[in-house]
Structures are given as C-alpha cells and as structure tokens.
N, C-alpha and C positions, 0 to 999 in steps of 0.2 A: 292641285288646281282649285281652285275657287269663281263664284260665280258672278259675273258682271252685268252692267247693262250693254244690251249692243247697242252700237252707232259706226254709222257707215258715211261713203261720201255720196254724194247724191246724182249717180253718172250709169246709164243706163245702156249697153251695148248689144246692137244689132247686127250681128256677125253674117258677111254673105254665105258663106256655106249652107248646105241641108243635109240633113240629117234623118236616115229614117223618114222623110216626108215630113219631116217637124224643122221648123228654120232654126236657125242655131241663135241661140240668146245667150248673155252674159251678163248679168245684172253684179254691179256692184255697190246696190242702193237696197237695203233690207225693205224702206216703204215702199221702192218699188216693186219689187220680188215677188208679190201675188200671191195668193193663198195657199198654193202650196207650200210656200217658205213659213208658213208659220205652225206649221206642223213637223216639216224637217226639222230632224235634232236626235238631242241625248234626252233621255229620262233615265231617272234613279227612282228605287222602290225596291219594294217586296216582292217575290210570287213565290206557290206552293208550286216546285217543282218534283216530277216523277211519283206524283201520288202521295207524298212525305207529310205529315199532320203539320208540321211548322213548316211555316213561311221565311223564306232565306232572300239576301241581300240578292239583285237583280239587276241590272240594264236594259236601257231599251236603245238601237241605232234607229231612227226612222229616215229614211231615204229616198229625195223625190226623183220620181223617174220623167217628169212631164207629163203633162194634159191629163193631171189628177190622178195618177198612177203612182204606188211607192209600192218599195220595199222597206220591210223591216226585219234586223237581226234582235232576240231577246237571245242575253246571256246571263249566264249563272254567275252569282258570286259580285258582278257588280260592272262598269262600265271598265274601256281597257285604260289603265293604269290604273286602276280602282276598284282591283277586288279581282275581276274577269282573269279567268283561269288560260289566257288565250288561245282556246281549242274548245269548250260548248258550248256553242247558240246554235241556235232555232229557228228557223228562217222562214218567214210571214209572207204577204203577199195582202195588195188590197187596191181599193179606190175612196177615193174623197169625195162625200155627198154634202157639198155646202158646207157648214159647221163642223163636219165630224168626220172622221177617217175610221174606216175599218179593216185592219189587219187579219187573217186569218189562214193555219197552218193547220197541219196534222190533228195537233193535241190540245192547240193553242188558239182562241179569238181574243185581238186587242180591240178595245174601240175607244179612240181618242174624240175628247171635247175638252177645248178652255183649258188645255197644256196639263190635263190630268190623262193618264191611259189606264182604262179599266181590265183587267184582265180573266177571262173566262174560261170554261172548258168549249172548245169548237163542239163537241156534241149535245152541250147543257149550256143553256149561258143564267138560270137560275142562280147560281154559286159562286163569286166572285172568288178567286183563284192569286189576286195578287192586285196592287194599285202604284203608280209611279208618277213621278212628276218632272215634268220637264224643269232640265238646269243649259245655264251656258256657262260651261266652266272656261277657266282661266291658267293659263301658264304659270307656276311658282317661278315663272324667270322673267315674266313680260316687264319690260320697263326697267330691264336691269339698268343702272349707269354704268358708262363706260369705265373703266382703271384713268389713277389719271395720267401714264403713264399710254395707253393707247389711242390708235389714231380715231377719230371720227370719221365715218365716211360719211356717211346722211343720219342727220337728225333734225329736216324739216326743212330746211332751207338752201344752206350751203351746198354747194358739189363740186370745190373746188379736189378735192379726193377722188371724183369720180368722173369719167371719159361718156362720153354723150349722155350723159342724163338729162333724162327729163321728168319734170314734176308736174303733178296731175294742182287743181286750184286747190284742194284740199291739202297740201304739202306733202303727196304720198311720192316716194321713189317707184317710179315704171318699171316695170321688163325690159330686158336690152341694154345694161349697162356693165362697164368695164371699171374694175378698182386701177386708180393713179400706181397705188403703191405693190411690188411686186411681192412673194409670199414665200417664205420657206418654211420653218416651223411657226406655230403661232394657234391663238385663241379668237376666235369669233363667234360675235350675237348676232342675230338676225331674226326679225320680228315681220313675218308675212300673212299677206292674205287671199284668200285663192276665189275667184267669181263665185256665183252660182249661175248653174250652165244646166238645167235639168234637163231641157233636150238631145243633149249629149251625153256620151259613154269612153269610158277606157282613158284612154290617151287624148282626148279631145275635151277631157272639162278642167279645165282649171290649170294648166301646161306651164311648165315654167321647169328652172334647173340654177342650182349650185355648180358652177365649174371651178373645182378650187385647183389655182394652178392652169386653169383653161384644159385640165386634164382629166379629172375625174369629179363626177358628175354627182349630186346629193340631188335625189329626184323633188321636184314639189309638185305636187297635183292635187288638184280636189278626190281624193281615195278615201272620203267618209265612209264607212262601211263595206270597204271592199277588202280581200283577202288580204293582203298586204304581200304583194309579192316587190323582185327587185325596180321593176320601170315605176312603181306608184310611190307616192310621199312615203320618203324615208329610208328609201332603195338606192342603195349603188348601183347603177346603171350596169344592167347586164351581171353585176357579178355578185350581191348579198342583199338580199331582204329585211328588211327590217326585223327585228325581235318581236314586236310587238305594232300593231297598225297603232299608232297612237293621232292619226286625221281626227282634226276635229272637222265639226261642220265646216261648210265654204260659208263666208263671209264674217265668219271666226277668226279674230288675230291667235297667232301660233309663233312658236318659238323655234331655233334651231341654236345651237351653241356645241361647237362644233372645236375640237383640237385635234391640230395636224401634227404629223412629224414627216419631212418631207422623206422622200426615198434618194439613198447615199450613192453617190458615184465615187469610181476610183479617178488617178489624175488621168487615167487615159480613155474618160466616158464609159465605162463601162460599170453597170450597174451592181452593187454590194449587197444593199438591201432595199426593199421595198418601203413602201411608204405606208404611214399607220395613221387610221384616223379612229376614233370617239366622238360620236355625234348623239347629245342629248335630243329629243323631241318633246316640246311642250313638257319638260323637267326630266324627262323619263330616259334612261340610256336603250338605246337601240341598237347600236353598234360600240363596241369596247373594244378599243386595242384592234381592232380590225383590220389585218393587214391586206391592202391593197396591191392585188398580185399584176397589174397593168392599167394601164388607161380606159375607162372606161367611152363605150359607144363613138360617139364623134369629136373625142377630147384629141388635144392636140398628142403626140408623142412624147412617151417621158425622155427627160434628159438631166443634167445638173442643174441649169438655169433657171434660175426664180420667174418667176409668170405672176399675171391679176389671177385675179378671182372677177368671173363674170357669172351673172345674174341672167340667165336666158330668156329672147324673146320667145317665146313658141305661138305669136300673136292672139293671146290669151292676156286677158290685164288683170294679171295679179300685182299686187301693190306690197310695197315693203317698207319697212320704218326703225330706227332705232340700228343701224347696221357699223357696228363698231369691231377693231381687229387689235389684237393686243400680238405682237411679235415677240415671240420665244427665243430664249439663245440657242444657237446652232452651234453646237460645240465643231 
C-alpha cells in the first residue's frame, strides 16, 4: 500500500438513533469530521520494545471513540499487512486536550501532536522510547481497470448493470443495490468506503455487506482496530474471520477482490460440493480457497441457480466505486 492524499464528498449525516446518550453521527466529509478525525489513524515508526537497547519497526492504530475519547493499539513489527505479527499490541487508552491526544497503558505513554506520536515510558516520560508518523496508506489494487472482457457495473455514472441504484452528487454508488447480471463462478473489484460514525460501536458503525449470490455474505464495517472476528470487515458472516484485520480507517477507500467458485449440484439438486471463495483485502489474502460449508446469516438458501450479487443497505452510507465482475468458465 502506499500513501495518498484524502478527499471525500462533502455530505454529512445525522442518524435518528442514540447511542449510549451520544446521538448517532456519520460523517462522510473528512472537513467535516471534527477534531477527533484528525488524530484517528495509522502511524508507522520505531519504538524500544520490552526493555531491548534497539529500537524496532512499530505501528500505531489510533481509534476515535467520540467526545474526545480514543483508543489506541501499538503493535510490534509494523502495521497489519506491514510487518505486525498479527497477535502483539498493546492496548492504550486516552483523551484529547485541544491540539494533542494523550495515549497511556501499562508500560507505554503516546502523546500525539501535528501527526507525529511521541512515545515514552508511562512511569518516566524523560526518555523517548520510540517516534511515529502518521501515514494514509493505499490499496496496491485501488483503481484497478476492469479486463476488457468484463462487465462494468458502476464506474461513476452508468447503472444500467445495476437494479435500484442510486448515486450520491459526487458519483459514488449507495448501499442497497442489486447486480443486473446473475453469478456463478467469476472475479470481482470493489473499491469502498465505510462513514466515520465515532459515536458508535460494533455493528452499528460503518454497516454494510457483500452478498455474492444473495447467499453468502463478505462482511464490510468500519472494524479499524477492532479484533477481527467473523461479523466485522472481512468476515464471513457467522462462519470465518478474517486472517488478518487488514480495516483501514473509515473514510479510507479500500479494496475487496474477491473469486468465487460456486457450489455444484447434482441433476437432482442435491448438493456435491460446496462453494469456495478467495477474498484479497486492500492486496492482502484473507481468506484462500475457503470453503463455504452453507449460507451464511440471512442469505438466501443455496441451490444450483445463478443469483446477483447485492451490496447491503444496513442504513449506514458506505459508498462504493470502481465495481467490475469478470465471469469465469464453469465447466
């Protein structure tokens, strides 16, 4: 991945639910997003960990929780697809005073200012311990072109490919849309991007789903620094986790690139083999060959019959771009 400038579209959503006694926001405009969004993020750098005279390659997740509260993970080795061992960090805690965010754990005080994060010992902060710098990395897949041999579904304008769509002024594809064209084996891009929702948690920030087939479900959520289990970005609904949480921030474009091999029936429906998918995230494989032993959560029942591919409302506006589908032969 590689580092970009962000830009967003300029649309700013005030969700009726409450939350926690915090009203539910969704911003999908970086200018608007407010001071905590400029501290949320990845850093890379250095830090001396476990007492070791050299300083080694490090990550920083920083995580906004709402009304100037974060979380922070520091992981060894480097961010995840970039070094991070995915299994140690360190898990921070802090508040935001004006300018500056102060992280602190165990063994560990960060204090960020001006997208540098300083790192110290929590019982000395005399000794600097480590230094990191905010990056906003990028997909080695963003902006793939299509094969010329596949179909287009959205690339900014058209939606003749696709069943209620709707497009936001900025030419992004909405939540809530059904593929024209039905799917059996085949390769897919998908290029999205999840709110920032920081008064929200779990299931409620950034909501959205892959239903390839209308049956099984490639989770999308805002899961920036969260454990990476199956319901969160990158999860097979109910049934496999991701390898690796590879979330980027919310209001970060992200990748999915995804190949199916559908599940075989005999001539009298009954089912032979299961269905196998491969889904890269933001370059990175996450699931390989992963056979898909049922339908997942509230997918339709498997059968022989070809189906869309739907893009789930979960009335969350995540926005998508760049969504092309290359059909594989089915022998």
């Amino acid at each position: 991945m590689r580092a970009i400038p962000v830009t967003c579209s300029l649309v700013v959503y005030l969700l009726a639910a409450i939350a926690g006694g915090q009203e539910r926001v969704a911003f999908t405009d970086i200018e608007q997003a407010g001071a905590d969004y400029s501290f949320q993020g990845e850093y890379q750098g250095v830090v001396r960990f476990g007492g070791r005279p050299v300083k080694s390659k490090a990550g920083l997740q920083v995580i906004a929780l709402g009304n100037g509260k974060f979380r922070g993970n520091l992981l060894a080795g480097g961010l995840a697809g970039a070094g991070w061992d995915n299994a140690t960090q360190i898990e921070l805690n802090g508040v935001r005073s004006r300018e500056q965010l102060t992280l602190s754990g165990d063994i560990f005080t960060v204090l960020i200012e001006a997208g540098v994060a300083n790192v110290t010992s929590t019982h000395s902060h005399s000794k600097s311990w480590g230094r990191l710098k905010r990056v906003v990395r990028q997909s080695v897949t963003m902006g793939m072109p299509a094969p010329k041999e596949a179909v287009v579904l959205f690339a900014g304008e058209a939606t003749e490919q696709l069943v209620d769509a709707r497009i936001t002024d900025e030419g992004l594809l909405m939540e809530g849309v059904l593929t024209r064209p039905v799917v059996t084996d085949f390769r897919l891009h998908l290029e999205f991007r999840t709110p920032f929702m920081p008064n929200s948690v779990g299931q409620a920030r950034g909501n959205s789903g892959v239903y390839i087939q209308q049956r099984y479900e490639v989770q999308v959520l805002d899961s920036f620094g969260l454990a990476g289990v199956h319901n969160e970005c990158g999860g097979i609904y109910r049934q496999r986790p991701p390898q690796m949480n590879m979330a980027l921030p919310p209001l970060v474009w992200q990748t999915y690139d995804i190949y199916f091999r559908a599940a075989r029936f005999s001539d009298a429906d009954k089912k032979t083999e299961n269905a196998r998918i491969t889904i890269y995230h933001n370059g990175v494989a996450i699931h390989s060959n992963y056979e898909l032993t049922s339908k997942t959560g509230a997918g339709k029942p498997e059968g022989p019959q070809a189906m869309p591919i739907l893009l789930q409302n979960h009335r969350d506006p995540v926005r998508f771009r760049n969504f092309w589908l290359y059909h594989l032969p089915t022998p």
